[in-house]
C-alpha positions as CSV (number, residue, x, y, z in Angstrom):
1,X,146.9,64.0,60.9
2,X,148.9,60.6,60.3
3,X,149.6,58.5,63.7
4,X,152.5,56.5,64.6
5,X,150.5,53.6,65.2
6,X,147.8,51.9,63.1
7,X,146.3,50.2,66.6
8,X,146.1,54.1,67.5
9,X,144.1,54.8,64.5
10,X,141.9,52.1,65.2
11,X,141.5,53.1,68.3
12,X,140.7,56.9,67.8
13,X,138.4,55.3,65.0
14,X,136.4,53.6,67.6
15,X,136.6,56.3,69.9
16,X,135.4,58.4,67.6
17,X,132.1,57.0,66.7
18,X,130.8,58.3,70.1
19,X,128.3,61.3,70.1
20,X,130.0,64.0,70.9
21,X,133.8,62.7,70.6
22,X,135.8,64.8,68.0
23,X,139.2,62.9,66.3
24,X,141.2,65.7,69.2
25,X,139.0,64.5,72.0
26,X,139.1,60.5,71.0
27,X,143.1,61.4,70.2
28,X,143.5,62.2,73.9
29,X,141.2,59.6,75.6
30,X,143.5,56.9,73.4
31,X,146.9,58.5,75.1
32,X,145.3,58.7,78.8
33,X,144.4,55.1,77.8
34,X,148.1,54.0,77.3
35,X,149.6,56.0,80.2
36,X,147.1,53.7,82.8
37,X,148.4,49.8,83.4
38,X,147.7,47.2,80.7
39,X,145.1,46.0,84.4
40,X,143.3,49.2,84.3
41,X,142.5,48.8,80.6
42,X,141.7,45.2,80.5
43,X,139.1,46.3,83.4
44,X,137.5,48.9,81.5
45,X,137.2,46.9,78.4
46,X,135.7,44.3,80.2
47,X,133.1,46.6,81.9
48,X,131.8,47.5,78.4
49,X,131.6,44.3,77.3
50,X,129.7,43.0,80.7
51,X,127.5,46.8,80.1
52,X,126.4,45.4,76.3
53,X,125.8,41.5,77.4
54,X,124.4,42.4,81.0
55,X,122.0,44.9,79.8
56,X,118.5,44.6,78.5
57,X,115.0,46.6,78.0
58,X,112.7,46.1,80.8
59,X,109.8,43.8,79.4
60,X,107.3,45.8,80.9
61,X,108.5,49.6,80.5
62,X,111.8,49.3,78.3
63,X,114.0,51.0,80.9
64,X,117.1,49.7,81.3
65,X,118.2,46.7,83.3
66,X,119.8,43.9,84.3
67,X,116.6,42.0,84.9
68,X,113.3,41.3,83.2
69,X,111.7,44.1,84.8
70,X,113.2,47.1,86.4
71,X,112.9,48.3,89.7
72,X,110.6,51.0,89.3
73,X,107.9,47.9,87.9
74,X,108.4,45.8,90.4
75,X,108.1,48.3,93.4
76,X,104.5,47.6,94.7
77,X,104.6,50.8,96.4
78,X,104.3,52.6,93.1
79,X,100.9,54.1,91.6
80,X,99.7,51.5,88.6
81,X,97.6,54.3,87.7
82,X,100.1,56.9,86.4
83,X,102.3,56.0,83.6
84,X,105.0,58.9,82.4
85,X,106.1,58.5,78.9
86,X,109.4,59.8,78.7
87,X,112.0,59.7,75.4
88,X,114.7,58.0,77.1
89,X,116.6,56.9,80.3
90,X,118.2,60.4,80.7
91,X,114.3,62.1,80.4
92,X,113.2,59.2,83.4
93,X,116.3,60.0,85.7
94,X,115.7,63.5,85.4
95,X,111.9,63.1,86.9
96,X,113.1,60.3,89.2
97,X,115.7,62.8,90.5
98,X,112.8,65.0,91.4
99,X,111.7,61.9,94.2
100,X,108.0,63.6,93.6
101,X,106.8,61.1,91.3
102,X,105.7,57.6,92.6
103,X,103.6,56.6,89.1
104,X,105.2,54.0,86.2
105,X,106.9,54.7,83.5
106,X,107.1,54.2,79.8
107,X,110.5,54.5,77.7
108,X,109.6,55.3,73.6
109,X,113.7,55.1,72.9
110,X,113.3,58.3,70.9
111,X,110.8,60.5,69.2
112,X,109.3,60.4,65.4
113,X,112.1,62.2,63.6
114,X,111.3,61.9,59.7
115,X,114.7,63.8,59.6
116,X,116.9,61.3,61.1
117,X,115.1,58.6,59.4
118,X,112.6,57.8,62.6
119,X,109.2,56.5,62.4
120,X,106.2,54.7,64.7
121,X,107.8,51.8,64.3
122,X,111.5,53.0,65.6
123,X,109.3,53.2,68.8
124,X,108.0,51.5,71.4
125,X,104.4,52.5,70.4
126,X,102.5,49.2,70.5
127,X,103.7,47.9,73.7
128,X,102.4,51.7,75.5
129,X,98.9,50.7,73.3
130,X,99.1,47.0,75.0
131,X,99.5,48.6,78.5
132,X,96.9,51.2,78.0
133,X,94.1,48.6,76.6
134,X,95.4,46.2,79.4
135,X,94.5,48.4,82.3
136,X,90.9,49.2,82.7
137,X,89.5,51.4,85.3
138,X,89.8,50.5,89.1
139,X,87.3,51.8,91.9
140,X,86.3,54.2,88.6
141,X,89.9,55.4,88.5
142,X,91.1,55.4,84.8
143,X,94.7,55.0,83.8
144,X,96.5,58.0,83.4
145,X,99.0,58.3,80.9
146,X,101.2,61.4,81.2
147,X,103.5,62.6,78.1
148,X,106.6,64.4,79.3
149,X,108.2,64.2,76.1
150,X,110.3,67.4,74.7
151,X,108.9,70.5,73.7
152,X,110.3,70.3,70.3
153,X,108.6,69.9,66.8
154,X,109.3,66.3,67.1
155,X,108.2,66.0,70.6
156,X,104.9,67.5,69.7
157,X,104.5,65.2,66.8
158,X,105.2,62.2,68.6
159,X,102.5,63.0,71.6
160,X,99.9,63.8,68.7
161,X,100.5,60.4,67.5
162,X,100.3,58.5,70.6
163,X,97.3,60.6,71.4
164,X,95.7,59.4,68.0
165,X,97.0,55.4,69.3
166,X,95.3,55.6,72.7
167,X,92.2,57.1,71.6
168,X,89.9,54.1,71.8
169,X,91.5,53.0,75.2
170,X,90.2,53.4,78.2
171,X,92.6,56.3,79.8
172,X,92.9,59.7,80.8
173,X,95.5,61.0,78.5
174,X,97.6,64.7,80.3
175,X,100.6,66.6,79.4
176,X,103.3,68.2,81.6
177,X,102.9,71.6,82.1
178,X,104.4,74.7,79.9
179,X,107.1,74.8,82.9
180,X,109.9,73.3,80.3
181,X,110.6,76.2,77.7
182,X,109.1,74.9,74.3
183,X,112.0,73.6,72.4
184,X,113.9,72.2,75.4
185,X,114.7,68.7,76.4
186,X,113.5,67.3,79.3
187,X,116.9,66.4,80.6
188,X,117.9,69.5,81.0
189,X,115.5,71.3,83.3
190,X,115.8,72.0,87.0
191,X,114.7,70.1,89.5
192,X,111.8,72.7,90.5
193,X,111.0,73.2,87.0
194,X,110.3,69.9,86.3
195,X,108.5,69.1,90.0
196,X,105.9,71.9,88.8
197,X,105.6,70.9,85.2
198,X,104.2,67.6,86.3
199,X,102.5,68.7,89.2
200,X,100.6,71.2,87.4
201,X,99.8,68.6,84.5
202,X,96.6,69.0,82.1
203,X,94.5,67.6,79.8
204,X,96.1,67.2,76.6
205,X,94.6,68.4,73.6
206,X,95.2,68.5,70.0
């Protein structure tokens, strides 16, 4: 399909690149684009440009933010002892969304996916080992460090592997509960679901 316009092409070129966002679908964003005012599009195109600059990794859990740390670290209400290890922002909104969990969080950015050409190293292992080895026990309370990672082969790879990492740390290592159907991302459980899974967390084993 040839367009009238090689700006449009550019622009359903761009478009398309997103996840999700067939040439049809970017097509159609690009028109609703040109039918709004040349105010409306400057705004939006200036809101992804402030999105890129403004935000960063939290330096403490690698959430995202506008600041050095996120809110979650720097609310003193919240358990020091209980740190979730989630895949990514949309696994850590789906537990916050919950409002039953008061612990810290860790962000990996993704999972160990030989597949799509992700290793250890993709991830943000080393700083969860730092934090671990960092904490020792308070009032003989060890740090607990909860994976709520997916239920998928890669999943379950990646909490073997961070299992293996923390071993000679300090902490009580558990796994959400078999309330998530194995092969499911995290995201997409209920809210009940997910309340039970980490309520009813155990040890985790190999």
């Amino acid at each position: 399909m040839e367009l009238p316009s090689r700006l449009m092409e550019t622009a359903v070129d761009h478009m398309a690149s997103l996840p999700g966002i067939g040439r049809k679908t970017a097509l159609r964003l690009v028109l609703n684009m040109l039918r709004r005012s040349e105010e409306q599009v400057e705004a939006f195109a200036e809101s992804l440009v402030a999105l890129r600059q403004g935000i960063r990794d939290c330096q403490v859990c690698h959430n995202l933010t506008e600041q050095d740390q996120c809110s979650i670290c720097e609310d003193r209400a919240r358990d020091d002892r209980l740190i979730c290890v989630v895949e990514d922002l949309r696994d850590l909104l789906a537990i916050e969304g919950t409002g039953q969990f008061r612990g810290l969080y860790h962000v990996l950015g993704g999972v160990i996916s030989p597949m799509d050409g992700t290793g250890p190293n993709d991830l943000n292992i080393e700083s969860l080992v730092e934090r671990a080895a960092s904490a020792p026990a308070q009032d003989g309370k060890q740090l607990e460090i909860i994976f709520a990672l997916p239920t998928t082969m890669e999943g379950e790879t990646t909490s073997f592997y961070l299992f293996r990492k923390l071993a000679s740390c300090d902490v009580q290592v558990t796994a959400i509960a078999r309330g998530v159907a194995v092969g499911d991302d995290l995201q997409h459980a209920d809210e009940a679901t997910l309340v039970q899974s980490i309520r009813q967390r155990l040890p985790y084993t190999q």
